[in-house]
C-alpha positions in Angstrom: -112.1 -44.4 101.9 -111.4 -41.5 104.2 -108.5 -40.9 103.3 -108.9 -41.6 99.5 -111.7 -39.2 99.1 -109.5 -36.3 99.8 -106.5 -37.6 98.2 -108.5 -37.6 94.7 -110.0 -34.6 95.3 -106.7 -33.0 95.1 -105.6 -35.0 92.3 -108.4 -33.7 90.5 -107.6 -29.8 91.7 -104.2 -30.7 90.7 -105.1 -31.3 87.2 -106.8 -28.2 86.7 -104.0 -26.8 88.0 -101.8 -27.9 85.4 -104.4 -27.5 82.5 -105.8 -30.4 81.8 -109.6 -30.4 80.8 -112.1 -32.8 82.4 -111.6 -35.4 79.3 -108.2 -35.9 80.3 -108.2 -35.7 84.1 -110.3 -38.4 84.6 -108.3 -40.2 81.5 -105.2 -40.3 83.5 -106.6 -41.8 86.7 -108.5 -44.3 84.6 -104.7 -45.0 82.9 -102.4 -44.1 85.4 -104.4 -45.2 88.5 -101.9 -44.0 90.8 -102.2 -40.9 93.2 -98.7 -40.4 94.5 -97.3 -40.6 90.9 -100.3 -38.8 89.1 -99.6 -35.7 91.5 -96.1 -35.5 90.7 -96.4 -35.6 86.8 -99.1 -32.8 87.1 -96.4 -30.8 88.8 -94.0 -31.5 86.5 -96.4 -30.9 83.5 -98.1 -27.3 85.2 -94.4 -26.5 85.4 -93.9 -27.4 81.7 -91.2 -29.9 82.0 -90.1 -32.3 79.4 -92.5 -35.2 78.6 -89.6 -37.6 79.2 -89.2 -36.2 82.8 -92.7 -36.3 83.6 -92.9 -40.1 82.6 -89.5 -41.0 83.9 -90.4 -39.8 87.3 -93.9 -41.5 87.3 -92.3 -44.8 86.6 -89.5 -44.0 89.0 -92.0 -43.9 92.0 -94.5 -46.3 90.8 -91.8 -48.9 91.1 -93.0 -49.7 94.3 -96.0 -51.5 92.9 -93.2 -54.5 91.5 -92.4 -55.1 95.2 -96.2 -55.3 96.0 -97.4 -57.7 93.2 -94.1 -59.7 94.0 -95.1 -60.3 97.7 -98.7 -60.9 96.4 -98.5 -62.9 93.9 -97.7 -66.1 95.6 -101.7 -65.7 97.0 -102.4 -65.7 93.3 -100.6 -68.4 91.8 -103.2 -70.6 91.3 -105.5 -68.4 89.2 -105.3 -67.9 85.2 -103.0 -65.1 83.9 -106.3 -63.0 82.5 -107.7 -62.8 86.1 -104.1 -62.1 87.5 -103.8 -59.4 85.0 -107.2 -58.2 85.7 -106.3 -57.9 89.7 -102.3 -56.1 88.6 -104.3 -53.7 87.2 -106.3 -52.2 90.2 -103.5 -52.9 92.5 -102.5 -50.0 94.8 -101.1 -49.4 98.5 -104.3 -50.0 100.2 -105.8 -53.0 98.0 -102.0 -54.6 98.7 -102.3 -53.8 102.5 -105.7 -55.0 103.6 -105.4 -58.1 101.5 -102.0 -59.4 102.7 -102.8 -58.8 106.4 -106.3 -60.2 105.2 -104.8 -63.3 103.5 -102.6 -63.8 106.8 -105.1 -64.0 109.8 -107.5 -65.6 107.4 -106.3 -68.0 104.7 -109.2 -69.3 103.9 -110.9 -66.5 103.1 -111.2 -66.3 99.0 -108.5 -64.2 97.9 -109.5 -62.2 94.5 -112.9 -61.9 96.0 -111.7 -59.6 98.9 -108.9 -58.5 97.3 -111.0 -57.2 94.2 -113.7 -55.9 96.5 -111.5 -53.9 98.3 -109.6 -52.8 94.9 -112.3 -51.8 93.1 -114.5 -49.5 94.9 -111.2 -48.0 95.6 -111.0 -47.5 91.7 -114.5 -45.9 91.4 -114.0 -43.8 94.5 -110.5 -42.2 93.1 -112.1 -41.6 89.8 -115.4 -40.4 91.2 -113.0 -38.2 93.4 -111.0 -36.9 90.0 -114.5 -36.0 88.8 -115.2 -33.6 91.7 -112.0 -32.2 92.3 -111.7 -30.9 88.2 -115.2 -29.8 88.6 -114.8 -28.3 92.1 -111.6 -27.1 91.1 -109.8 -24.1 92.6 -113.1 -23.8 94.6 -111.9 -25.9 97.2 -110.4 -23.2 100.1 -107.1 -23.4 101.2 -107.9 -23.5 104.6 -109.6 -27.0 104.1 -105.9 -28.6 103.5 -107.1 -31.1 102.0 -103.2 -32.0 100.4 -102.5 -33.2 104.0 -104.9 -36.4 103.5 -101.9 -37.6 101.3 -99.4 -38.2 104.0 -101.9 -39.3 105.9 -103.6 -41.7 103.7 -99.8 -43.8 103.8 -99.6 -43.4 107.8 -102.6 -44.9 108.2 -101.2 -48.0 106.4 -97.7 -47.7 107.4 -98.3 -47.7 111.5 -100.6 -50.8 111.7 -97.8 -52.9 109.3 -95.1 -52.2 112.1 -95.8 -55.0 114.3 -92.5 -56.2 115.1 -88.5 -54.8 115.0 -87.9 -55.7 111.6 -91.3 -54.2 110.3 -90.5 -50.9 112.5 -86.7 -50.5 111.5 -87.6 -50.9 108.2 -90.9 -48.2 108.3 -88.5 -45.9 110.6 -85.6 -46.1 108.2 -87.3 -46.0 104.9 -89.2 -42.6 106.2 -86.2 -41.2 107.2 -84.2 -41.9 104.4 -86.7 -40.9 102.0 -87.3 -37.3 103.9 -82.8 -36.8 103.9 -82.9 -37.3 100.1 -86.0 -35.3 99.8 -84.2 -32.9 97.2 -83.1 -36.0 94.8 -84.1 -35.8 91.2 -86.6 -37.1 89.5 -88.5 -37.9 93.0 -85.5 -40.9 93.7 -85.9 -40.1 97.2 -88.8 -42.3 97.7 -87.3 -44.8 95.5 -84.0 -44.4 97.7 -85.9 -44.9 100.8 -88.0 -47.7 100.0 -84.9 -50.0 98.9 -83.2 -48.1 102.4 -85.7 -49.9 104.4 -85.9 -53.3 102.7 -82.2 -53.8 103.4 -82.8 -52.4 106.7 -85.4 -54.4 107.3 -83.9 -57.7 106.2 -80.4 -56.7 108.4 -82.9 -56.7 111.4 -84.1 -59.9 110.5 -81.2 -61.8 110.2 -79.3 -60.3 113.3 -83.1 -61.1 115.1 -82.5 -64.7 114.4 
């Protein structure tokens, strides 16, 4: 929460940035629901680039959250497809994080319960955040840096995953991949990096065993 608070703060400075009203602000985080992505479409749009670009490139790094509801689904098999889709939509980094090293060291623990306690008040946190960053606005000094929670926000659940040389290589090589193809179009360097460190990972697996 932290981190979060920050992070939507500046999603919601961000947004008055690019000239959206209050209305629709807190419209796209309701929609959208994603911080990464919504800050780079409200570049994009502030810099009055085609609608097609703007969506392309929100889908393009948002396509991370298909390799999350992959690797949790299996936790979620037994429940009906309304309450699955119910828990897709409040899926982000964090919910997926805490509740898969959650679901691990505890398996009996019931699995939409934490996994929807932890999504949720994420949800009215970010949009509670929005709120007070559009109303805030360009109030908010510079010096408070508050667009460094962001990186932060994914260390913090980055560092604690690494727990063995597959986890590592694939965290180290993702990160570094991702920071060489920086300059790629459309934002594919996070894309680039994310697949990067899969493969990676899975190569340090196999040669592991």
């Amino acid at each position: 929460m932290l981190g979060i608070v920050p992070f939507a703060l500046v999603a919601g400075i961000a947004a008055v940035d690019a000239g959206l009203g209050l209305a629709e602000a807190v419209g796209m985080s309701v929609i959208v629901f994603a911080g990464a992505s919504q800050l780079a479409a409200l570049d994009l749009l502030g810099a009055d680039a085609p609608l097609a670009v703007v969506v392309g490139t929100a889908v393009v790094i948002n396509v991370r959250m298909v390799m999350y509801s992959a690797s949790i689904a299996p936790y979620f098999a037994e429940y009906g497809r309304r309450l699955r889709a119910g828990l897709a939509y409040v899926l982000t980094d964090q919910a997926y994080a805490l509740s898969v090293a959650e679901f691990d060291e505890n398996p009996d623990r019931s699995r939409w319960r934490y996994y929807l306690g932890a999504a949720a008040s994420l949800w009215v946190v970010w949009q509670v955040g929005t709120v007070v960053g559009v109303v805030v606005g360009a109030g908010v000094p510079d010096a408070w840096g508050l667009t460094f929670a962001v990186p932060l926000v994914f260390l913090a659940l980055l560092v604690p995953a690494m727990k063995d040389r597959p986890t590592t290589a694939a965290g180290v090589a993702a990160g570094a991949v991702a920071v060489v193809a920086a300059g790629l179009p459309l934002n594919l360097g996070l894309l680039v990096g994310a697949v990067s460190g899969i493969v990676v990972g899975l190569l340090a697996e196999v040669v592991g065993e």
